[in-house]
DOZA-118951 format. One record per residue (C-alpha): x, y, z. Coordinates in steps of 0.2 Angstrom, whole numbers, padded with zeros to 4 digits, m for minus. Layout:
// residues N
xx|yy|zz
X|Y|Z
...
// end
This chain:
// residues 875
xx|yy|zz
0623|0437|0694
0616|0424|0707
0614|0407|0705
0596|0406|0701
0599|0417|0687
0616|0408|0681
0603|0391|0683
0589|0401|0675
0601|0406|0659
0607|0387|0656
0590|0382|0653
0585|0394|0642
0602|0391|0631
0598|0371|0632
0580|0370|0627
0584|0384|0610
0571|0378|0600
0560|0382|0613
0567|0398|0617
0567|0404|0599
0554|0401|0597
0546|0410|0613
0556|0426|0608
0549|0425|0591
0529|0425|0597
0535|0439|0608
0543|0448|0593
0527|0446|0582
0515|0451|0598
0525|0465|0600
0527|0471|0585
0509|0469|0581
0505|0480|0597
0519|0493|0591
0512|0493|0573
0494|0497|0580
0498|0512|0591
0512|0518|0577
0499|0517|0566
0485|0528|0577
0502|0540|0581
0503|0541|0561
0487|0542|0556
0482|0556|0570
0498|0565|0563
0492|0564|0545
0476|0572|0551
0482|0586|0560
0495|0592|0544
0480|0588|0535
0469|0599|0542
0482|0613|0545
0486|0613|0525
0463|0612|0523
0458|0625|0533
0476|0633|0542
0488|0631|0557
0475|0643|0570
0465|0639|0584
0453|0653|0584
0447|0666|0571
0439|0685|0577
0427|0691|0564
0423|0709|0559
0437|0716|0573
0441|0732|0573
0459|0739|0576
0454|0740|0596
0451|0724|0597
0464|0720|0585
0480|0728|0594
0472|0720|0611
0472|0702|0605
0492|0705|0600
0496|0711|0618
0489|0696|0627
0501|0683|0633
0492|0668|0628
0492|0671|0610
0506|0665|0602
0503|0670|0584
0491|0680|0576
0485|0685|0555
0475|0696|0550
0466|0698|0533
0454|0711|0527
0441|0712|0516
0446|0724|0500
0431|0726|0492
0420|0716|0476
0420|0719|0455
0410|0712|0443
0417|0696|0433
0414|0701|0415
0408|0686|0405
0405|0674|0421
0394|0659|0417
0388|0656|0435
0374|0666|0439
0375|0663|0458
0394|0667|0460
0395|0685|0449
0410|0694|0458
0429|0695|0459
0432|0698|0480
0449|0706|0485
0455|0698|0500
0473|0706|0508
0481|0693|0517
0496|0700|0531
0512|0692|0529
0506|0680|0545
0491|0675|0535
0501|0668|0521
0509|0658|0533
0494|0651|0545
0482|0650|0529
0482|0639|0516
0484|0645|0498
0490|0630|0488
0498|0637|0472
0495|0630|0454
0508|0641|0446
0518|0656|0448
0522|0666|0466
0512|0671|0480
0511|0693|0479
0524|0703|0487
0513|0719|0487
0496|0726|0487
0497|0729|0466
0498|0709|0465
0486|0694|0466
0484|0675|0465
0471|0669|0457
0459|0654|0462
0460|0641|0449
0439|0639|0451
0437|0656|0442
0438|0645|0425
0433|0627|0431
0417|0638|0439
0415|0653|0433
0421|0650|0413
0434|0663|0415
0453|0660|0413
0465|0671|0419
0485|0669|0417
0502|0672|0427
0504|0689|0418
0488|0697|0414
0486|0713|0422
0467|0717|0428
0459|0732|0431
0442|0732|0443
0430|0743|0449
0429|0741|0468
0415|0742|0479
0404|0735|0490
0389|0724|0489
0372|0730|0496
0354|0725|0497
0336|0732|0492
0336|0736|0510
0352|0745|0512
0362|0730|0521
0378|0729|0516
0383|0711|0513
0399|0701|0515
0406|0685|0509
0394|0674|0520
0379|0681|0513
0373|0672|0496
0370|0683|0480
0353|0690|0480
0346|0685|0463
0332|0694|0454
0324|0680|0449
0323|0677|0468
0311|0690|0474
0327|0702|0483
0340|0709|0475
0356|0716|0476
0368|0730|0469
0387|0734|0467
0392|0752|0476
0407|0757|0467
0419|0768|0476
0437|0767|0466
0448|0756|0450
0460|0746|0455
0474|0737|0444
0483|0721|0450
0494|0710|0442
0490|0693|0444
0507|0685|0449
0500|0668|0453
0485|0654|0449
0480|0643|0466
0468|0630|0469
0451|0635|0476
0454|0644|0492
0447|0633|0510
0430|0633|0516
0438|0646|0530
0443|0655|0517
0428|0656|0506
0412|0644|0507
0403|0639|0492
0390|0649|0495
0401|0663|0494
0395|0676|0479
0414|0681|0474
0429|0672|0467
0441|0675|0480
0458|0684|0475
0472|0686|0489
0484|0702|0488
0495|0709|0503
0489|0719|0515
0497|0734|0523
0491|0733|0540
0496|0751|0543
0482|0757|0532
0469|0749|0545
0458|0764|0550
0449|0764|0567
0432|0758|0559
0439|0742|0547
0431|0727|0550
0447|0712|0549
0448|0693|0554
0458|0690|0566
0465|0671|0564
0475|0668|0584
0487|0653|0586
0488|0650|0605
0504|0645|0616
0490|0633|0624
0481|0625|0614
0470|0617|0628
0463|0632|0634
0456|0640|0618
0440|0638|0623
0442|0649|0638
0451|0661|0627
0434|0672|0624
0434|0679|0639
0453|0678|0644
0454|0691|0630
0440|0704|0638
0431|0703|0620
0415|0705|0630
0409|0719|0615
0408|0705|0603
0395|0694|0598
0396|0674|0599
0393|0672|0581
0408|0681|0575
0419|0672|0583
0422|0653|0581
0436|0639|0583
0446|0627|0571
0437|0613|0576
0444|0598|0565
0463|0605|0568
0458|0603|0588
0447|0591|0586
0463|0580|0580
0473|0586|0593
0464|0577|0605
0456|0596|0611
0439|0595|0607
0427|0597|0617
0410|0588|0611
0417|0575|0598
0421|0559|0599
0434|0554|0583
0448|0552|0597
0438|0539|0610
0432|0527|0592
0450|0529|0587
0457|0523|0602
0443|0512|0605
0446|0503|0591
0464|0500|0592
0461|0492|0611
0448|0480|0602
0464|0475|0589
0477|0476|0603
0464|0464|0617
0466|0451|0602
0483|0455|0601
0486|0452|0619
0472|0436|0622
0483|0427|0606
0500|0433|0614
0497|0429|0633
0489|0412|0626
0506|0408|0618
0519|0416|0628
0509|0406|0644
0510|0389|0635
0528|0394|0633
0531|0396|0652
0520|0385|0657
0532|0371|0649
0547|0378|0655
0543|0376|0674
0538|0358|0668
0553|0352|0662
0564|0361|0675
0553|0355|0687
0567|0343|0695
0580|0356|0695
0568|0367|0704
0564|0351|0717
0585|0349|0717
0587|0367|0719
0571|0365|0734
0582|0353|0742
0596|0362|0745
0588|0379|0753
0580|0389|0738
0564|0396|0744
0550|0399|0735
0552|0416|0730
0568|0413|0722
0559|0400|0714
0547|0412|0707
0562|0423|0704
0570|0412|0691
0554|0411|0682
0549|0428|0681
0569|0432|0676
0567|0417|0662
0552|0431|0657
0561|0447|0658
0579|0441|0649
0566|0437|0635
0557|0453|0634
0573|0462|0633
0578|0451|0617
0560|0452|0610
0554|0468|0614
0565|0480|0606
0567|0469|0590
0546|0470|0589
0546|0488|0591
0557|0489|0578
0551|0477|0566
0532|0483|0572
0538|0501|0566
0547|0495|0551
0532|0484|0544
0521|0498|0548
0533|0509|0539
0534|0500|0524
0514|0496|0522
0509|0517|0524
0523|0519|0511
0516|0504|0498
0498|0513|0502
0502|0531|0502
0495|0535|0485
0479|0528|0491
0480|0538|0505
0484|0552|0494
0467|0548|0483
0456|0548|0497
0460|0566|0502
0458|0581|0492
0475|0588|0498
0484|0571|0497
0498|0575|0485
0502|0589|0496
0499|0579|0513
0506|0562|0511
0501|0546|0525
0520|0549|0533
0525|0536|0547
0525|0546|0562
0533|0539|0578
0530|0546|0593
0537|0543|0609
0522|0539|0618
0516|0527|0607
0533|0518|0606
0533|0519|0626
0514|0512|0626
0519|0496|0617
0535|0491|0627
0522|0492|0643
0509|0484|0634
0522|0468|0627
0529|0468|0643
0513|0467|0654
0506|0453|0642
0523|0446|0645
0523|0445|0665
0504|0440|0664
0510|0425|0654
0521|0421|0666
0513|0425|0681
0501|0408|0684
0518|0397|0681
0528|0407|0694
0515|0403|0706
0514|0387|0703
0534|0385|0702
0535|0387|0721
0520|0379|0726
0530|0362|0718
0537|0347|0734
0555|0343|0733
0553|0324|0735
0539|0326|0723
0547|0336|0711
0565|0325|0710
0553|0311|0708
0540|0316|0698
0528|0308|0704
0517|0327|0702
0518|0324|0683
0506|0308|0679
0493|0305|0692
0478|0290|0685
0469|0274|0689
0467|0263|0676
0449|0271|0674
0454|0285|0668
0464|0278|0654
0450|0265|0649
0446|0267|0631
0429|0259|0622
0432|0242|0613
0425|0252|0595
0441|0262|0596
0453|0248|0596
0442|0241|0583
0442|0256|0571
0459|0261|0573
0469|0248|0579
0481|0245|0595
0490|0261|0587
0474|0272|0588
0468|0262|0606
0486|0267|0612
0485|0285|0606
0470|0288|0616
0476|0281|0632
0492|0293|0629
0482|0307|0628
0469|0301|0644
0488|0298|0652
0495|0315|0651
0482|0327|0651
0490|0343|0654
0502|0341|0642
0485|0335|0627
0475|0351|0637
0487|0362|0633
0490|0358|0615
0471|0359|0613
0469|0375|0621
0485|0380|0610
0475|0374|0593
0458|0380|0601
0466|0398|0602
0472|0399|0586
0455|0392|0577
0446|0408|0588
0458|0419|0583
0460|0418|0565
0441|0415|0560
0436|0431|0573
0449|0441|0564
0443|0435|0546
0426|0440|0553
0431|0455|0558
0437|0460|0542
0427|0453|0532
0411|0463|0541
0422|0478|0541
0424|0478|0521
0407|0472|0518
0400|0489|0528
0411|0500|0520
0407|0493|0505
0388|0493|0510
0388|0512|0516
0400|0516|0501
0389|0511|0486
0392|0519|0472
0388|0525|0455
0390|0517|0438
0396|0534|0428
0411|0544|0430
0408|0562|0426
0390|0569|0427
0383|0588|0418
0370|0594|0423
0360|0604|0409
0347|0616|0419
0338|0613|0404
0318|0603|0402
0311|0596|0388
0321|0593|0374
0337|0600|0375
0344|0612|0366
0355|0611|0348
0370|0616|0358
0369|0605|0370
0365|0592|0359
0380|0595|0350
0391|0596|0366
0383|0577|0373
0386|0569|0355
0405|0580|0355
0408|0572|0371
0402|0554|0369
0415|0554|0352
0430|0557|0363
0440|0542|0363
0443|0541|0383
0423|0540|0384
0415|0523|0382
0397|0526|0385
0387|0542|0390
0367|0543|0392
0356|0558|0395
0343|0557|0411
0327|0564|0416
0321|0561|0431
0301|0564|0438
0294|0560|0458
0277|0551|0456
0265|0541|0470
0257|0523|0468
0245|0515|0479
0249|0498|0481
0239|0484|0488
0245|0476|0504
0245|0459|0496
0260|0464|0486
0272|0471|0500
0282|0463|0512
0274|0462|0530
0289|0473|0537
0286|0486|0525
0269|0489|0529
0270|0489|0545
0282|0500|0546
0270|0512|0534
0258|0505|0549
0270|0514|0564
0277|0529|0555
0258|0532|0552
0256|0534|0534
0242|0520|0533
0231|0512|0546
0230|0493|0544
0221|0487|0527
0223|0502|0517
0235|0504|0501
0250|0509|0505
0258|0523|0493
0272|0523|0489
0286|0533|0478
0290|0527|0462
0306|0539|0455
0304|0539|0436
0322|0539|0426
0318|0541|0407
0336|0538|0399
0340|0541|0380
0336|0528|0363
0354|0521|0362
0356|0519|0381
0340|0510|0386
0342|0499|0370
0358|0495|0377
0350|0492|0393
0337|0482|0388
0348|0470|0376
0358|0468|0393
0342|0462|0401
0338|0450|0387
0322|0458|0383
0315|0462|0367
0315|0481|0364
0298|0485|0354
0289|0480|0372
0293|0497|0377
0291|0507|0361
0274|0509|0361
0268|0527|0367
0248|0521|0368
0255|0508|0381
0270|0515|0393
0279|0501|0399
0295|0504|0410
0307|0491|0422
0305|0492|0440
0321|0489|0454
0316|0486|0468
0330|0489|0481
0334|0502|0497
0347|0507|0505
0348|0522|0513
0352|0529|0532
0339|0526|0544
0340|0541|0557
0328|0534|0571
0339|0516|0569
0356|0527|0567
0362|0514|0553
0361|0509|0535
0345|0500|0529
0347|0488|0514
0327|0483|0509
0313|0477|0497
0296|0486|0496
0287|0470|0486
0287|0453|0492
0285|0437|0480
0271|0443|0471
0274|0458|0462
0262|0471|0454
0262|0471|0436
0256|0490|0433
0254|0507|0441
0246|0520|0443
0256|0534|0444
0251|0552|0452
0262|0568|0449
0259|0587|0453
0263|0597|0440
0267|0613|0451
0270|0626|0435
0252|0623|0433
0242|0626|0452
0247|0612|0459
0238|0600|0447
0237|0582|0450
0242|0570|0437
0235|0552|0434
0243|0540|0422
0248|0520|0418
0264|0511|0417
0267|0492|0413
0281|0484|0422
0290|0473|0412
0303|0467|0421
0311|0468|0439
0328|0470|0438
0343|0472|0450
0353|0482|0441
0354|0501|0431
0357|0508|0416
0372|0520|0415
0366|0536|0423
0353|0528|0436
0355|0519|0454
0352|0505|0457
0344|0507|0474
0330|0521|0479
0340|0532|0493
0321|0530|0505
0313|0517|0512
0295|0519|0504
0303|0520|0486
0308|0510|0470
0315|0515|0454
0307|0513|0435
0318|0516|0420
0308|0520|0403
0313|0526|0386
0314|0544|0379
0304|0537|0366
0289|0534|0377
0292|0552|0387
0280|0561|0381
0267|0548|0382
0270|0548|0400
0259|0565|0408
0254|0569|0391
0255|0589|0388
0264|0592|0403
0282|0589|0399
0285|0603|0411
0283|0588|0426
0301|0582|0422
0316|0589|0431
0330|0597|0420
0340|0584|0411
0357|0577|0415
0370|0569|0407
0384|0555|0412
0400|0548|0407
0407|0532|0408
0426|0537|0405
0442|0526|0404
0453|0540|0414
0439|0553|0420
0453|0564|0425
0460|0569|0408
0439|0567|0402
0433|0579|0412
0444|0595|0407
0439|0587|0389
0423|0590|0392
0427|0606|0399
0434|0613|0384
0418|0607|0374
0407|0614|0386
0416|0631|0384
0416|0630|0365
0399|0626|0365
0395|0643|0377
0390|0632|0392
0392|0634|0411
0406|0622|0419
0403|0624|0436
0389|0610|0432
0401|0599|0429
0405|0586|0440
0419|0571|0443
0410|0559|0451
0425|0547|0448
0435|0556|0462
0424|0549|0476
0422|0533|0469
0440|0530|0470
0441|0538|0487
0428|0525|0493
0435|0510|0484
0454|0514|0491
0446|0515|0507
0440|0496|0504
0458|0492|0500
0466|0503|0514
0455|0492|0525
0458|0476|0517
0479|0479|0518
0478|0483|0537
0463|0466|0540
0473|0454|0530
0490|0461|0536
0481|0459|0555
0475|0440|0549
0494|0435|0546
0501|0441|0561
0488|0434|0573
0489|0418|0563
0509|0417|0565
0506|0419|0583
0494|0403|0583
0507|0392|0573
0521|0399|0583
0510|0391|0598
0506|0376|0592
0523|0371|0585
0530|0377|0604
0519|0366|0612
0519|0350|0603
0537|0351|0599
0540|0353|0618
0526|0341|0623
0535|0328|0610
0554|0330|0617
0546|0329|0635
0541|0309|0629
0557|0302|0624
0558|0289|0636
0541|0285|0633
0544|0280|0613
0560|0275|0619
0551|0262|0630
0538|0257|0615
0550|0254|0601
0561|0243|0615
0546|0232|0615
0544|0229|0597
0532|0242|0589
0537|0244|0570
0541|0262|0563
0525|0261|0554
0514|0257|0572
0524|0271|0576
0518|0282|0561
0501|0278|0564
0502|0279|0584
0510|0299|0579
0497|0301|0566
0481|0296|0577
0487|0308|0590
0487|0322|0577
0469|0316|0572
0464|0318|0591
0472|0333|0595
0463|0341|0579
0446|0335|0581
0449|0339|0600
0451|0358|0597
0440|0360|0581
0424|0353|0592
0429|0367|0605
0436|0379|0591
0422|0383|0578
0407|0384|0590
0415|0396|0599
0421|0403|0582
0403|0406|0576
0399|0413|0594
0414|0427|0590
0408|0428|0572
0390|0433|0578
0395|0445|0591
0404|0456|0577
0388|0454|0566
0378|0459|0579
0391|0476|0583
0394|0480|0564
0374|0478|0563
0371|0494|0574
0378|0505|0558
0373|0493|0543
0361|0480|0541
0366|0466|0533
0364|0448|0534
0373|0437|0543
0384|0426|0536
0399|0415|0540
0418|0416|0533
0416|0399|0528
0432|0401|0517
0441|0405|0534
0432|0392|0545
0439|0378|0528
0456|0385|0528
0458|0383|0548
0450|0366|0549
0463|0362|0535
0477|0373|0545
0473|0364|0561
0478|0348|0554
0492|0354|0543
0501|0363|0558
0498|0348|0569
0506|0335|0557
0520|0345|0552
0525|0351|0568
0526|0332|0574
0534|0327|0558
0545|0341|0563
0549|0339|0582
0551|0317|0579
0564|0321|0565
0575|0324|0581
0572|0310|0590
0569|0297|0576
0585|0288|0575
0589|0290|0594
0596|0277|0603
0584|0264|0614
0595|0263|0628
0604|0280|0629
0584|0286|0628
0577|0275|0642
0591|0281|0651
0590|0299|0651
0579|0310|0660
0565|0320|0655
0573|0335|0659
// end
């Protein structure tokens, strides 16, 4: 080792503190960078096995091959793996309650298939032979029908074919009666199976839910394929990149485009695809986290440099003197930055990965929530090479950045200048000169601290620019979040109820249906159900009562021309007795306003959100202004009835912000609003054509929707009633809320690192900038100051230094802050707001850090002796 090096080593062990604490900002920088692309290495592996166990391990899929084509696919080189699966035929489901989904369909699956296609069991075993099937759990949830491991079925097999003579498949819907076409049921032979196992329903690739049959998988005997048989062909290629030139590397010239396709999400996440973009926002998002990583790290590690070439800088004027040139100069600097990389790096990667680890492990049920597979598929930490390899290039370019500017400068320094010092404090007495008011005001302690911070102003620059850095990052990264959860939580609004039926039924419903609502609403897991009806109507409204950006934009999509009433689409929610009692008790209104039939009144919301495809965002708006109509005219078509037009009246209460149990509380399009009447009053509304009103639903408010809905499921089939209309609506609103938290974890876990990286600036700074001054206290206690002009003298400075950064620090923090409204306000409009809780807390920060790191950094020098002081140098 030279003598630079040896030189360069002694200074880093003298000044620990300062060395510490550089390799801990370089541990927290790296580790956030190595947390970010762990993170993206994770969560792209998490989607790929994702998508393998949703729609299978293959790249491409041959429809409707016949054995040629089959046998031809096997031989190419580039196909890695292949799986076929053959249609067996359709039977009847004897006592199915869905109308539009009547057949069993018998699916052989080749022993490939079971492996590159997903069939996630329930219970029981996948079938060992072409007298065995699994069967899809949907068959009860959907269907009504329940099958066990055990039973033994027998089917007539055929084939299904229209009025026309076409012969239909899986992706042509069931051709109802009551739809104009039909359809029959050819069949050519029994068959018995013994079902062996239950599985959940079968993927999308599998069977779509438009599908006409129930899906059961047995084992297909390849060796019974005749010339003729029509099979998919599911390939698995050696390359994945080049499976979109493998349609005509495999000579299927024969074969029509639509029946051949690709897995597009599996490639799509391997980075394959060809027209999506989910990889370049991925990645684009984590360079917008890592640039703030980077812009907080290169401002600390900087800083940190920055003040070791100054207090070496008479070593290096010594070191001048005697021969060193200025590259060797630079050398030892750059040599400072690299024997502290090698410490920090590897202990950030580390603690990145760990922290990283730990989080995806706290928030892998979340994870596990938001996906339909997640129980089979957890959020794993993934740690791929690459992305490892990515954050040591990134830390240690942020590093040598950082250092660069002080290596330059290290050489550029004069020997004679350099032992002397005479570089470090260059004024006139102009430059010191402070207004009489301050003296005034603060005393010789505050005058003084001015004229300190006049006298070295690199040394107050650079502990402003440390404290300036710290306000910007930690109020953009609040912003930042904060936006971010407000949008999801924006786009993701949801409903009030957990489970919803839908009854297919108008008018007054049924006995047994009846029974099943009031059955239902008794469970003790329910806390509140409510039966809706719903009915689409017009009102013209003046343009005194609309809001001047709502009618011009009527103006502009040319639905009105300027002065004309504008219409607009009132939804109409009737809601049962006990539930708009309930409601209107809630609103504090008296009930017997809205009881009376020869004078409907309703409540009005007012609100919209919905997506706006011209603006490519969400749009959150009001239809009325401040004066708000107090009746409408309300205009229906009853269509049962030649499209006759109905006219009739409804008061409007109230205007309220909020829905009872079963409604939204917003109108999904921009020219709509919402009014919520009694059943009671129903039948007053369109008098004589109850027909006008859609089918009634009803909703559940449950305390575990889960356990509720199979419940309810077993009352709906005691009650002789269709399942497949029921639906957990619970499911995706705990998708979309864990989503919120997912995102909050990662913000807030973002907002602590970035803000340890600020204080482990400012601490560095000041703490270095306070050891640099010794002589100088030494000098002002020898002529007399008092410990407590000394306090004050130390507290001033802080004051300064605070007020210094925060007048440079929030503008620009509100500048940030509007720059991310303005990019999170291209998908969802919002207002613009400010994290003033943020802005409090790093005013209060600023201050804090500052006084604590002096207290800090002058506990060491407090009780040092004058003399010995005076007389030591400042390196």
């Amino acid at each position: 080792m030279n003598v630079m090096n040896k030189v360069t080593l002694a200074a880093l062990k003298r000044s620990r503190t300062r060395t510490i604490v550089t390799i801990i900002g370089i541990v927290l920088s790296t580790a956030m960078i190595a947390a970010v692309t762990t993170f993206i290495s994770s969560f792209q592996n998490f989607l790929i096995n994702y998508t393998k166990a949703d729609t299978g391990d293959w790249h491409a899929v041959v429809c409707d091959a016949d054995l040629d084509t089959i046998e031809r696919i096997s031989k190419n080189r580039e196909v890695k793996e292949l799986a076929v699966t053959k249609g067996i035929g359709y039977a009847l489901l004897e006592e199915g309650l869905n109308e539009y989904k009547p057949y069993l369909y018998v699916l052989g699956f080749d022993e490939k298939a079971f492996e590159m296609l997903p069939v996630h069991l329930k219970s029981g075993r996948l079938p060992q032979n072409e007298n065995e099937v699994v069967v899809p759990y949907h068959i009860f949830t959907n269907g009504g029908v329940k099958y066990e491991v055990g039973d033994t079925i027998e089917l007539k097999i055929g084939y299904r074919v229209s009025d026309d003579g076409t012969i239909l498949g899986q992706k042509d819907y069931y051709r109802h009666k009551k739809d104009g076409v039909s359809e029959k049921l050819v069949v050519t032979g029994t068959r018995t199976y013994k079902v062996v196992g239950i599985c959940e329903r079968p993927s999308f690739a599998i069977e779509e839910y438009s599908a006409p049959g129930y899906t059961l998988i047995t084992v297909l005997d390849k060796s019974e394929l005749k010339e003729n048989d029509a099979a998919n062909v599911y390939i698995k290629l050696k390359n994945p990149r080049r499976v979109y030139d493998i349609y005509n590397n495999l000579g299927m010239d024969k074969l029509k485009y639509k029946d051949y396709g690709y897995n597009d999400d599996l490639l799509r996440f391997m980075g394959i695809s060809r027209n999506d973009n989910f990889l370049a926002v991925l990645y684009g998002l984590a360079s917008i986290l890592i640039a703030l990583i980077v812009a907080g790290s290169v401002s600390f590690i900087y800083n940190s440099f920055s003040i070791s070439v100054s207090e070496r800088k008479k070593y290096f004027g010594l070191l001048t003197s005697i021969g060193a040139t200025a590259q060797q100069i630079r050398h030892s600097v750059f040599f400072e930055a690299l024997v502290l990389a090698a410490i920090g790096i590897p202990v950030g990667v580390l603690s990145g990965i760990a922290g990283i680890g730990v989080t995806l492990h706290l928030l892998r049920d979340m994870f596990a929530s938001i996906m339909a597979l997640g129980d089979r598929v957890p959020m794993m930490l993934s740690v791929s090479i690459p992305s490892v390899i990515a954050a040591v290039i990134l830390a240690l370019v942020t590093i040598l950045i950082s250092a660069y500017i002080p290596a330059w400068h290290s050489g550029k320094i004069s020997p004679i200048d350099a032992i002397r010092q005479t570089t470090d404090i260059k004024l006139t007495a102009r430059q010191v000169r402070t207004w009489r008011l301050t003296r005034k005001l603060f005393g010789m302690e505050g005058d003084l601290a001015l004229k300190n911070l006049k006298r070295s102003r690199k040394r107050y620059r650079s502990t402003v620019v440390s404290l300036f850095m710290s306000i910007v990052l930690f109020v953009s990264a609040s912003s930042f979040s904060m936006y971010l959860m407000d949008s999801v939580s924006n786009v993701y609004q949801g409903v009030d109820y957990d489970l919803y039926y839908f009854t297919n039924e108008r008018g007054d419903l049924k006995d047994s249906t009846l029974k099943a609502f009031r059955d239902s609403v008794l469970l003790d897991i329910i806390e509140q159900g409510s039966i809706v009806r719903t009915i689409y109507a017009e009102a013209r409204i003046p343009k005194d009562y609309l809001t001047q950006s709502f009618y011009n934009k009527m103006i502009d999509k040319g639905f009105i021309s300027d002065g004309e009433d504008a219409p607009v689409m009132v939804t109409l929610y009737s809601v049962d007795r006990d539930t708009f009692k309930y409601y209107v008790r809630q609103l504090g209104l008296d009930e017997s306003l809205f009881t009376n039939p020869d004078s409907p009144a309703g409540i009005a919301i007012d609100y919209q959100h919905y997506y706006d495809d011209q603006q490519k965002r969400f749009i959150n708006s009001r239809i009325f202004g401040s004066k708000k109509p107090e009746k409408l005219t309300l205009i229906a078509t009853n269509w049962g009835k030649g499209e006759r037009k109905l006219e009739d009246e409804i008061q409007l209460i109230e205007y309220a912000n909020d829905a009872p149990l079963g409604v939204l509380d917003y109108a999904v399009q921009f020219n709509s609003i919402i009014v919520v009447i009694s059943d009671e009053i129903r039948g007053a509304i369109f008098d004589g054509d109850e027909e006008v009103w859609n089918p009634a639903s009803m909703c559940f408010d449950a305390v575990d929707p889960f356990e509720a809905e199979q419940d309810i499921m077993d009352i709906l089939v005691d009650a002789g009633l269709p399942t497949h209309n029921l639906h957990n609506i619970a499911r995706n609103i705990q998708n979309s809320r864990n989503i919120v938290t997912i995102i909050s974890v990662f913000s807030y876990g973002f907002i602590i690192l970035i803000s340890l990286i600020s204080i482990a600036n400012v601490f560095n700074t000041i703490s270095t900038n306070i050891n640099l001054r010794r002589i100088e206290f030494a000098m002002l206690k020898s002529v007399g100051m008092t410990d407590r002009s000394f306090n004050r003298l130390l507290n001033y400075e802080c004051i300064f230094y605070g007020l210094k950064s925060l007048l440079y620090g929030l503008p620009v923090s509100v500048l940030v802050t509007y720059l991310i409204y303005m990019s999170i306000r291209q998908g969802v409009e919002m207002p613009c707001r400010l994290p003033t809780g943020s802005i409090v807390v790093s005013v209060l920060s600023v201050f804090f850090v500052v006084f604590a790191s002096m207290v800090y950094s002058m506990r060491k020098i407090r009780h040092e002796n004058i003399m010995d002081a005076i007389k030591s140098e400042s390196v």
